[in-house]
Residue, then its C-alpha position, 0 to 999 in steps of 0.5 A: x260825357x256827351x250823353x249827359x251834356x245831352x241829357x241835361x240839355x233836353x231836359x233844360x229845353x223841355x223845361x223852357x219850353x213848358x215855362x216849368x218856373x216857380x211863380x216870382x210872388x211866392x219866392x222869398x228874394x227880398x233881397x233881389x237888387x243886391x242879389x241881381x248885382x252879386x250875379x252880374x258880377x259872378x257871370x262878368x268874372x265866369x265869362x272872362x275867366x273860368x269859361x274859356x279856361x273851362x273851353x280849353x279844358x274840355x278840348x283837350x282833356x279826353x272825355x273818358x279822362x274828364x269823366x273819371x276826373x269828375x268822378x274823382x270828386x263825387x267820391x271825394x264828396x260820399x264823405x260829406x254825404x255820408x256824414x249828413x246822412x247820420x246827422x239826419x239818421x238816415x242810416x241805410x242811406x250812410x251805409x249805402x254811401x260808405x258802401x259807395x265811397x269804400x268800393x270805388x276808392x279801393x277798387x275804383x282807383x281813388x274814385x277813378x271809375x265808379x264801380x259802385x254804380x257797376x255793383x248795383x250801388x247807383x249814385x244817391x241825390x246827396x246830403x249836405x248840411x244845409x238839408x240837415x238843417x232844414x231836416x232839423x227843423x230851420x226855416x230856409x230864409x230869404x235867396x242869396x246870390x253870393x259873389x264867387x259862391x253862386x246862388x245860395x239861401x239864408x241856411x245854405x249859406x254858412x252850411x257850405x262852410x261846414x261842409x267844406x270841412x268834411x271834404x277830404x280835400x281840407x286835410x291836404x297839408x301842402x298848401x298849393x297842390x290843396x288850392x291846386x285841387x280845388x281849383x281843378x275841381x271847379x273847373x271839371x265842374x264848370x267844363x261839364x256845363x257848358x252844354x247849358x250855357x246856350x240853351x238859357x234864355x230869358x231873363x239869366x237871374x230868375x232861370x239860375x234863381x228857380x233852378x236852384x230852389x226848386x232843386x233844393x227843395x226838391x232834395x230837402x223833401x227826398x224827392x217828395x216833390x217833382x223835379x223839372x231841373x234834374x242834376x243841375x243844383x251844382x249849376 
């Protein structure tokens, strides 16, 4: 758990350090004023609320256990992956999820531990709708920064609700313990994160703007374009 806060932290201030940004010109954000006020509002309601639940978490869950939790949730999530990977006709990349998802949600105790990555089956970058639609030929359309959601795009932003229907978690028929899930979903994510919260610097809107853009470019083209964020698209 340390080591990949760590990790991501060296990368974060390597990239700072590098000024490794897109350039503002070639950036589609016309709708950037009301974006800026979208994300005003996601980090006032993040730091008065989900941060310090999110600091509290991670003191008193044990690493090993926010680990497996984490994990938990990326299994949940091969269904969503494996699902777009057919959409895109990407079959050894469907057979090497399911094979993913079927190990570790048998051997791996619900996802518990990844076992997968253990066998040799290492965790793939992810598909969601919104590559699928850019693999089908939609044009990515302008920035959103969209309240509660986060940062976002034209075509992302309807994909997030499709995809939501493929995650296991919609099917939970007890209304509580679903949100109750989903709620602790985002909160081992937020946890997980708050290695970053001081290494961002500068101006907060374009870091959150260009991480997010370049990474989403970076997973539509499947790696075909260098990536100086790493694993930050959930951030």
């Amino acid at each position: 758990m340390k080591d990949t806060k760590l990790l991501l932290t060296s990368v974060l201030t390597f990239m700072l350090a590098t000024s490794a940004f897109a350039e503002e010109e070639q950036t589609n954000d016309s709708f950037e004023g009301l974006n800026r006020k979208a994300f005003v509002f996601n980090e006032t309601l993040d730091n008065a609320l989900l941060k310090p639940v999110a600091k509290t978490y991670a003191a008193v869950i044990p690493d090993p256990l926010e680990r497996g939790i984490l994990n938990v949730f990326s299994n949940l999530n091969e269904v969503t992956n494996i699902l777009n990977d057919l959409l895109q006709a990407k079959f050894a990349h469907a057979g090497h999820d399911s094979g993913r998802f079927l190990i570790n949600t048998t051997i791996g105790v619900g996802g518990l531990f990844d076992v997968a990555q253990r066998a040799g089956l290492e965790k793939s970058e992810g598909e969601d709708f919104g590559q699928t639609l850019a693999n089908w030929g939609v044009s990515e359309g302008p920035y959103l920064m969209l309240p509660f959601v986060g940062p976002s795009t034209l075509r992302d932003a309807p994909s997030k609700i499709i995809d939501s229907f493929a995650n296991p978690v919609a099917y939970m028929d007890h209304v509580s313990t679903r949100n109750s899930v989903r709620a602790l979903d985002l909160l081992a994510m937020r946890a997980d994160l708050l290695a970053l919260d001081d290494v961002i610097s500068g101006d907060r809107y374009l870091f959150v703007r260009d991480v997010y853009l370049q990474r989403r470019e970076y997973l539509v083209s499947d790696g075909a374009i260098e990536d100086d964020f790493g694993d930050l698209d959930d951030y």
